[in-house]
C-alpha positions as CSV (number, residue, x, y, z in Angstrom):
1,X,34.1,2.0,-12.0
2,X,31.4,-0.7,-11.1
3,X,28.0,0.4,-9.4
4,X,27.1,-1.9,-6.3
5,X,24.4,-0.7,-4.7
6,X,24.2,-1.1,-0.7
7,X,20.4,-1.5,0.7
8,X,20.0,-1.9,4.6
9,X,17.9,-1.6,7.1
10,X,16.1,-4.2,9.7
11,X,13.9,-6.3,7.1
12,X,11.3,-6.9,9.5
13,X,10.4,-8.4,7.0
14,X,11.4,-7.5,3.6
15,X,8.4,-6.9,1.6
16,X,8.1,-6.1,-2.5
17,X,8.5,-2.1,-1.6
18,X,12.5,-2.7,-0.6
19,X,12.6,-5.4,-3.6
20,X,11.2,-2.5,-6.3
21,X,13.7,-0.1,-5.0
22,X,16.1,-1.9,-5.1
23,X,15.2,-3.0,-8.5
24,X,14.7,0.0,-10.1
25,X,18.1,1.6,-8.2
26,X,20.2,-1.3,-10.4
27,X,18.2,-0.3,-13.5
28,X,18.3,3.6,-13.3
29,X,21.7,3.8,-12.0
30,X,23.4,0.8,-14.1
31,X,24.7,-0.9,-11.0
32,X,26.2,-4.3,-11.4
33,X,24.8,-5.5,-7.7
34,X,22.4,-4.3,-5.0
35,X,23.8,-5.8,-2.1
36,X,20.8,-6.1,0.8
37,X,22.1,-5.9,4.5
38,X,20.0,-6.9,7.2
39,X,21.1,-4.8,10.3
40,X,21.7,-6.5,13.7
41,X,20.5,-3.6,15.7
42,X,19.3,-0.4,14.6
43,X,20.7,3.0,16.2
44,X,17.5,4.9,15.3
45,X,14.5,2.7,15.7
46,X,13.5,-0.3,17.8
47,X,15.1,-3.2,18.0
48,X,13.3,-5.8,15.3
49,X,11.0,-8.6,16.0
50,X,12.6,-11.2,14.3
51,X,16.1,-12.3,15.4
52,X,18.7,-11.5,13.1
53,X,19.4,-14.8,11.4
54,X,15.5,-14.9,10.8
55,X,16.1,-11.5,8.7
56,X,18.7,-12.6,7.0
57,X,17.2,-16.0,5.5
58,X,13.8,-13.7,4.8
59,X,16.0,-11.7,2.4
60,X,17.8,-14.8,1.4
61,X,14.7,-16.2,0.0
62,X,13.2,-13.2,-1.7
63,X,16.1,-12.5,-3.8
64,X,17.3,-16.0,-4.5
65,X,15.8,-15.7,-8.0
66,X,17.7,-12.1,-8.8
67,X,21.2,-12.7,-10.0
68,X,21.7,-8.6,-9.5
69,X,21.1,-9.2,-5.8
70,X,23.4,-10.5,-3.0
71,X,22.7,-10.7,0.7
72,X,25.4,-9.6,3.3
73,X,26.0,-10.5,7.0
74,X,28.8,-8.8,7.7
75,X,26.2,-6.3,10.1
76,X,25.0,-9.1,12.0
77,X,28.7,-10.8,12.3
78,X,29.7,-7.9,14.0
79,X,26.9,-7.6,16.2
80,X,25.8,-4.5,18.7
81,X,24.6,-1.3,16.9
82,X,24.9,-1.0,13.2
83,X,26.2,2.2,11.7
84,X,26.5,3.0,7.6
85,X,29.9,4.2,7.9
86,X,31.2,0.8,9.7
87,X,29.3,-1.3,6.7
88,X,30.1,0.9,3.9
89,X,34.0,0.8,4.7
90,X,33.5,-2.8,4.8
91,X,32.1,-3.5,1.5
92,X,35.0,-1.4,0.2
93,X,37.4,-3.0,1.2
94,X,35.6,-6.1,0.3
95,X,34.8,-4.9,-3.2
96,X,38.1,-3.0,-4.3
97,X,38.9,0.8,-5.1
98,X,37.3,0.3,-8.8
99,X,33.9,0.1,-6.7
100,X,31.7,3.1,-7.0
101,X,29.3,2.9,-3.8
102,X,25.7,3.9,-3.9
103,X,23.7,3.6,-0.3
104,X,20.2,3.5,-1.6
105,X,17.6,5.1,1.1
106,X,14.3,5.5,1.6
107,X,13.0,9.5,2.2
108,X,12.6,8.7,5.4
109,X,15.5,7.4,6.0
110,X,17.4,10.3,4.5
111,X,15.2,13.2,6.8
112,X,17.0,12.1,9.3
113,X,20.5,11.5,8.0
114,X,22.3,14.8,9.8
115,X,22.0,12.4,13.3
116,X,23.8,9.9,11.6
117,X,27.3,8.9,13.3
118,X,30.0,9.9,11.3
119,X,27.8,11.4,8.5
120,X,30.5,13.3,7.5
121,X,32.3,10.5,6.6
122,X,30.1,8.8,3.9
123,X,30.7,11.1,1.2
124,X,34.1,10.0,1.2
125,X,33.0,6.1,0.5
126,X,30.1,6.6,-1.6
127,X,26.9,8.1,-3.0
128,X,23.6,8.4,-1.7
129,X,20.4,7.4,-4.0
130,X,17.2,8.4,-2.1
131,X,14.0,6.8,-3.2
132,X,10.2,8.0,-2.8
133,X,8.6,7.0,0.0
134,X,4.3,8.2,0.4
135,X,4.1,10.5,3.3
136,X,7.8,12.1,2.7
137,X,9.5,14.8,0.5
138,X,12.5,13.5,-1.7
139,X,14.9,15.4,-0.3
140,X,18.3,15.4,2.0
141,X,20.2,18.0,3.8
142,X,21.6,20.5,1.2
143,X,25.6,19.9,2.1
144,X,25.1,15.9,0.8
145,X,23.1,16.8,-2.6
146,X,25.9,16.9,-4.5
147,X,26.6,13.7,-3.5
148,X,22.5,12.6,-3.8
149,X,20.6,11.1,-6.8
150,X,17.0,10.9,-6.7
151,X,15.0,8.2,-8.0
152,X,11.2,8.1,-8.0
153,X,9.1,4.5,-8.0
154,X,5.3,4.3,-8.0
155,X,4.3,4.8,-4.6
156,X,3.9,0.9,-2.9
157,X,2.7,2.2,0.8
158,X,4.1,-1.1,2.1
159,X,5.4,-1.4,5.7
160,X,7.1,-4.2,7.6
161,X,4.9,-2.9,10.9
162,X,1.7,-3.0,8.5
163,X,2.7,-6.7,7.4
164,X,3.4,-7.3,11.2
165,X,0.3,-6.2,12.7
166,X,-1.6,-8.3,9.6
167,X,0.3,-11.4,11.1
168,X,-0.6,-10.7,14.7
169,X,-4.3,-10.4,13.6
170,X,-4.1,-13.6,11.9
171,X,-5.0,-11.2,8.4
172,X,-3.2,-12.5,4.8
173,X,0.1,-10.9,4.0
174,X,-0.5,-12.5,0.6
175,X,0.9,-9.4,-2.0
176,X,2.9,-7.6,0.6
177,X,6.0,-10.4,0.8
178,X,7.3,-12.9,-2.0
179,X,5.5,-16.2,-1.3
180,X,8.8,-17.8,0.0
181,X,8.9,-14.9,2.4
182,X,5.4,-15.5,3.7
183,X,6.3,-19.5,3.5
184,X,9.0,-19.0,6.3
185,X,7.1,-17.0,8.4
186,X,4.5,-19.1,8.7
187,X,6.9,-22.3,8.9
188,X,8.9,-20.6,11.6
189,X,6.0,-18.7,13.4
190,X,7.7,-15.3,12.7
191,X,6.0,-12.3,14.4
192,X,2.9,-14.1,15.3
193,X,1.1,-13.7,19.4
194,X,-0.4,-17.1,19.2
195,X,1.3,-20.2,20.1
């Protein structure tokens, strides 16, 4: 079996807290490729800032130099609300039946997994790995820990809102994002109130 490791979320913009997990989910877990995927719209939060091609080149950029990572579209191709069940059957197909699938999620991201759509459903196309996050317990609803591994990073108490706000206040996002990430937010404007 070959690990491929499936990261998404909105990437609002990515920042080094989803490149360590994602890092450090490939190392622990021996998977051959973390595969980020930018959503097009979320089903549980706010619609992002950035439009979705925006996203997409952000991640683009801060994983170029990371041969373990690959960035997909195939959430923003489809358009309208993303769900994990919809992706995940995706990349299966994409990758082949000898692919063993590990969604990697943040803690907060996995208190809330019982109003997933289809939740279900996910055990039968792969694994959950739920990483630390400060401010929430490492845990998941009991029915899916036997299909849950934990993995526990130093706490980064990073946000994309935090990054955000620092933009709109004209503040440095210098150590939050790779430089190429900050380069193309400031070349394209990204998430900034003045013209």
């Amino acid at each position: 079996m070959i690990g491929i490791g499936i990261l998404g979320g909105a990437f609002d913009p990515i920042h080094y807290g989803h490149l360590l997990a994602a890092e450090r989910a490939r190392e622990e877990f021996g998977l051959k490729k973390v595969i980020f995927v930018p959503t097009a719209s979320p089903p549980h939060k706010e619609e992002p800032e950035a439009a979705p091609q925006d996203r997409y080149r952000l991640v683009e950029s801060a994983i170029k130099d990371n041969p373990y990572f690959l960035v997909s579209d195939c959430e923003i191709k489809r358009g309208g609300k993303s769900y994990s069940k919809d992706t995940l059957e995706e990349l299966k197909l994409e990758w082949g039946e000898s692919a063993q699938i590990f969604l990697i999620l943040g803690a907060d991201a996995a208190s809330d997994i019982a109003a997933w759509k289809k939740i279900e459903e996910i055990p039968e196309l792969g694994r959950f790995i739920v990483v630390n996050r400060p401010d929430f317990a490492l845990t998941i609803d009991r029915i899916y820990l036997p299909y849950t591994r934990f993995l526990k990073i130093p706490g980064l108490d990073i946000s994309s809102t935090e990054i955000r706000n620092r933009i709109k206040q004209g503040q440095s996002i210098k150590y939050l994002v790779p430089p190429e990430v900050e380069e193309y937010i400031t070349a394209h404007k990204l998430y900034s109130t003045r013209a």
